[in-house]
C-alpha positions as CSV (number, residue, x, y, z in Angstrom):
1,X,0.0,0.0,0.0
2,X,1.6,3.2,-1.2
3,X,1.4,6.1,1.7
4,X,-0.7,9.6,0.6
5,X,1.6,12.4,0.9
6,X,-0.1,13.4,4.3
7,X,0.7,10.1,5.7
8,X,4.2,11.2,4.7
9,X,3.7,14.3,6.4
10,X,2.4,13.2,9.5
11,X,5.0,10.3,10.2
12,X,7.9,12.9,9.3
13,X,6.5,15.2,11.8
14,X,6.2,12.6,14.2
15,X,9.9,11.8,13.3
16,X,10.7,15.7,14.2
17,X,9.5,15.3,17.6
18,X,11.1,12.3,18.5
19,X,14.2,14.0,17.5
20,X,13.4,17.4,18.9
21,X,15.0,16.3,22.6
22,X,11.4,16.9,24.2
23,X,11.4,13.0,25.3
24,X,13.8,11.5,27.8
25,X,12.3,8.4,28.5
26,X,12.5,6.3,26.1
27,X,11.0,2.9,27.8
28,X,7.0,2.7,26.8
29,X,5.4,4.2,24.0
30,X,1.5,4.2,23.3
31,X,-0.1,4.4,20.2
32,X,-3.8,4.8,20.7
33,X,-5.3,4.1,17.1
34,X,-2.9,2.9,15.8
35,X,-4.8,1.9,12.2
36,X,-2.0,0.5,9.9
37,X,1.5,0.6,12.0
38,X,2.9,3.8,10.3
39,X,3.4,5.1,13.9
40,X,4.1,1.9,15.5
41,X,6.5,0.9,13.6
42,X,8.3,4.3,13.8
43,X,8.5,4.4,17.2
44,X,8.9,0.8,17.9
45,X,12.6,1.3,16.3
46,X,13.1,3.9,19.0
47,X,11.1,3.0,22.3
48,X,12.1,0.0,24.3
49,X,8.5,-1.2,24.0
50,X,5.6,0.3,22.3
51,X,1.5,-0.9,23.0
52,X,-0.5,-0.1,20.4
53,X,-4.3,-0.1,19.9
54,X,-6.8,-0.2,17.0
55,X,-10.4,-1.2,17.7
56,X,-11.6,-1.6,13.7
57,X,-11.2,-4.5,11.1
58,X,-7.7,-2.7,10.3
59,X,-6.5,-4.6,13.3
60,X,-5.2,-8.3,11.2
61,X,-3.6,-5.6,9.0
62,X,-1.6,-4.0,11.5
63,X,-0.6,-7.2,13.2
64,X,0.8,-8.3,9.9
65,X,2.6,-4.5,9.3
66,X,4.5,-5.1,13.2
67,X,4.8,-8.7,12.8
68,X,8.5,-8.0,12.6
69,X,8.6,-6.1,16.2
70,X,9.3,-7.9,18.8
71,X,8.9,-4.5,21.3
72,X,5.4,-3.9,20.1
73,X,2.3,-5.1,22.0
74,X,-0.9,-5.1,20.2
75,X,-4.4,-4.8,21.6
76,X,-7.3,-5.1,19.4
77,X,-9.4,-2.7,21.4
78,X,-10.5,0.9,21.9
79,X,-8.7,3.3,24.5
């Protein structure tokens, strides 16, 4: 699935704050709606561990997108 360049926008601006020095703990990471894994993935290669949730049908879809992380915990449920 090719990314829409606002999904490229948003991840790289998620990128920017990771990098911006605002976070010092790097041990958990939440990602509540986590749809695809564009996010989860991201920060699963920085965060010691990262839970992630998505309540809809694009749930098997993320699990396949993070099958790869070992870090990431996901949770087929709502926040």
């Amino acid at each position: 699935m090719e990314l829409q360049p606002v999904q490229i926008a948003e991840q790289q601006h998620l990128r920017d704050l990771l990098d911006s020095g605002l976070i010092t703990d790097w041990s958990l990471a939440i990602d509540g709606g986590a749809h695809l894994g564009g996010w989860t993935k991201i920060m699963a290669d920085r965060f010691k561990r990262v839970i992630s949730f998505e309540p809809s049908e694009a749930f098997d879809q993320l699990r396949l997108n993070c099958a790869d992380f070992t870090n990431v915990r996901l949770i087929n449920a709502a926040l």
